[in-house]
C-alpha positions in Angstrom: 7.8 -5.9 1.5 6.1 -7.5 4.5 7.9 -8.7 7.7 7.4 -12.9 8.0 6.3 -11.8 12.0 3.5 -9.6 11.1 0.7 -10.2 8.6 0.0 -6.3 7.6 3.0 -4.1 7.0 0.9 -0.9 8.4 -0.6 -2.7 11.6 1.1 -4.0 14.5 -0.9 -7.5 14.6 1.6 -10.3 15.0 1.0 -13.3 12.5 0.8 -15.6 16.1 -2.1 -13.4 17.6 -4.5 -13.6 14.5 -6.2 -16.3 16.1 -5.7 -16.0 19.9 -8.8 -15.0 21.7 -8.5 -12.1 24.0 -8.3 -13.5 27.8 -10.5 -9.9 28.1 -12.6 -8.9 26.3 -12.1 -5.1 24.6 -14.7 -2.6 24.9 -16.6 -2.5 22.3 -17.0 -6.7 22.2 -18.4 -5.9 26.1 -20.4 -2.8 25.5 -21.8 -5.0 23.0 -22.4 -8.1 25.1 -21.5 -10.3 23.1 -21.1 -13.9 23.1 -18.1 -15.3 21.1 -14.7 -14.7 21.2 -12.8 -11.2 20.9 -10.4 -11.4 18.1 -9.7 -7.6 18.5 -6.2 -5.9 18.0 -5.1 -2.7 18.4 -3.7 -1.5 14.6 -1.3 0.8 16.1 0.5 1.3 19.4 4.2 2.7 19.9 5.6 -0.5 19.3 4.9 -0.1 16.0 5.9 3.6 15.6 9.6 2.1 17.1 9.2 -0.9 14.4 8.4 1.9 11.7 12.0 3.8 13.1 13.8 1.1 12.9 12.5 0.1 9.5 13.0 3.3 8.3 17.0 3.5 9.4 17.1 0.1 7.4 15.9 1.4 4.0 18.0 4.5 3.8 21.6 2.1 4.7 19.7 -0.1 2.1 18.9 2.9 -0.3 21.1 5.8 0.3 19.2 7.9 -1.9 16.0 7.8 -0.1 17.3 10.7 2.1 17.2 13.2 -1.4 13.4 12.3 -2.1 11.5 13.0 -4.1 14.5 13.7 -7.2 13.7 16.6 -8.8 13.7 15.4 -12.1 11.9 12.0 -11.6 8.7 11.9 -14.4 8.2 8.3 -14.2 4.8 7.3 -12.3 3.6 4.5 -9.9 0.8 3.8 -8.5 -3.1 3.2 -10.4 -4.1 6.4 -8.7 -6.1 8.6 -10.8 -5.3 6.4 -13.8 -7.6 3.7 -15.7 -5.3 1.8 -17.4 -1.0 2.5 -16.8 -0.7 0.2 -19.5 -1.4 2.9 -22.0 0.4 5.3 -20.0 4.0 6.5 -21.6 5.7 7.7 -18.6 4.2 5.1 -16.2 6.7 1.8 -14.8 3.6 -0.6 -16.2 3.5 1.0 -19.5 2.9 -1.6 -22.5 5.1 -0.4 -25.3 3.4 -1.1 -28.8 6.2 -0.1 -30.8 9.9 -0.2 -31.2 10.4 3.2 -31.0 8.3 3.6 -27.6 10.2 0.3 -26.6 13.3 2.2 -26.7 11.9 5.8 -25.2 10.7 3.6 -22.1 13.9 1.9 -21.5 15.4 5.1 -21.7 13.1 6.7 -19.0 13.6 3.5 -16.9 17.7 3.8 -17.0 17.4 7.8 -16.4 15.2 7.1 -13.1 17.8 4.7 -12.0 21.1 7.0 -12.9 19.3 9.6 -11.2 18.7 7.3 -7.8 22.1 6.4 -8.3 21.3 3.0 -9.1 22.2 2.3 -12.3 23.1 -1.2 -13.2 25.8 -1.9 -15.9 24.9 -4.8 -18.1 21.7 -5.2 -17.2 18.8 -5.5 -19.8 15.6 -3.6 -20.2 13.6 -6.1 -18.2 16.1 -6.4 -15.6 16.1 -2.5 -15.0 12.2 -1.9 -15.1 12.2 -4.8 -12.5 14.4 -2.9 -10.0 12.8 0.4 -10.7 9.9 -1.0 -9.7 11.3 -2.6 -6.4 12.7 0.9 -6.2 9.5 3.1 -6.3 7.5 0.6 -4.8 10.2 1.0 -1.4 10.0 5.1 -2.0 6.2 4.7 -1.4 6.7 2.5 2.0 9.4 5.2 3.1 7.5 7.8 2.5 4.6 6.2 4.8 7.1 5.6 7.5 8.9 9.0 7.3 5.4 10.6 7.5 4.4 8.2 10.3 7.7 8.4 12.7 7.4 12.3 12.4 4.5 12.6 13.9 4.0 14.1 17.3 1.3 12.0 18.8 -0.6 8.4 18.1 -3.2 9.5 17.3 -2.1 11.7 14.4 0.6 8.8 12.8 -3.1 6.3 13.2 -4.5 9.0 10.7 -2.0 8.5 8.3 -1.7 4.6 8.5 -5.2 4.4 8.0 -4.5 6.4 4.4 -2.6 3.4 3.2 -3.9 1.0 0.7 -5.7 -1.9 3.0 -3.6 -5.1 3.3 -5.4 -8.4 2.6 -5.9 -8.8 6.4 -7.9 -6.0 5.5 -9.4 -5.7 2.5 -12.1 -8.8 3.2 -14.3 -6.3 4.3 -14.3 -4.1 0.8 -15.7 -6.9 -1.2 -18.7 -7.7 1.6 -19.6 -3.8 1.3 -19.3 -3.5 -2.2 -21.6 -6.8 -2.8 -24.3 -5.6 -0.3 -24.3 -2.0 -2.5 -24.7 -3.2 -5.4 -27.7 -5.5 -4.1 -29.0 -2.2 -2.6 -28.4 0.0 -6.0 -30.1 -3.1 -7.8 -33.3 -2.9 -5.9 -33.7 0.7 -5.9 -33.0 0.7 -9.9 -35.9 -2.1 -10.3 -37.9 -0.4 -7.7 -37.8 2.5 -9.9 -38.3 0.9 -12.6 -41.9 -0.7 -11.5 -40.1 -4.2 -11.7 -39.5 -5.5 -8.6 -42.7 -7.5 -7.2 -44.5 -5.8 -4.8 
């Protein structure tokens, strides 16, 4: 799903300019006065809004049926959101089956989700089917972020939105820093409050 020419599908940071220094500085590296280098991008600007358009005009030639979304009878579910383990989860596209009979009720959800995208693929087996159902829902979620995104009136309001979607790995390095230095902090407090830490 993400373009060779940019490293984060929901940013407009070209792969090239990850490791350009800034000839000027942005603001907040000089109201900082710092020293090194500013790597700093801007996430969002209109050229990304008209890269999100054009995107979007792609998927629906690609997948006609993205202009009917969401299809009123769709039940299957994608996504970990607000669920532990999908695995155990009948009606989700990462369900496990454990049984013949829940082998056969999944591969019939997965072939009803595709007949009613219009996608149904004649010969295909089970495996091949869940596959592109998956390609399928994960490319309904991406559309939906666009659609959302293009239809907004101003910058501002699409940067909301964008900044809603799941961090990209360009990203994400910062959630594992944070979530190291609270738990140091939550394991401190839980010894200082348990007279165990050496004062």
């Amino acid at each position: 799903m993400k373009s060779k020419n940019f490293a984060c599908y929901c940013c407009n940071i070209h792969k090239n300019d990850l490791v350009k220094a800034n000839a000027v500085p942005c603001d907040d590296c000089i109201a900082g006065n710092s020293l090194h280098p500013c790597y700093h991008q801007l996430i969002s600007d209109e050229v990304l809004i008209q890269r999100f358009r054009t995107e979007k005009c792609e998927l629906e030639q690609h997948w006609p049926h993205l202009l009917l979304l969401p299809p009123t009878r769709s039940r299957i579910r994608f996504g970990t959101l607000d669920i532990s383990d999908p695995r155990y989860d009948p009606l989700h596209i990462e369900y496990v089956p454990t049984s013949v009979n829940a082998r056969i009720q999944h591969a019939r959800l997965i072939e009803e989700e595709l007949i009613m995208r219009g996608l149904h693929v004649i010969g295909a087996n089970a495996a091949e089917r869940k596959l592109q159902l998956h390609e399928v829902l994960a490319t309904e979620q991406r559309y939906k972020l666009m659609k959302e995104v293009v239809s907004c009136n101003n910058l501002d309001d699409a940067m909301i939105i964008i900044e809603k979607a799941i961090p990209c790995l360009l990203h994400v390095e910062n959630r594992p820093s944070e979530a190291m230095i609270f738990d140091l902090i939550r394991n401190w407090l839980q010894l200082w409050e348990n007279d165990s830490w050496e004062k």
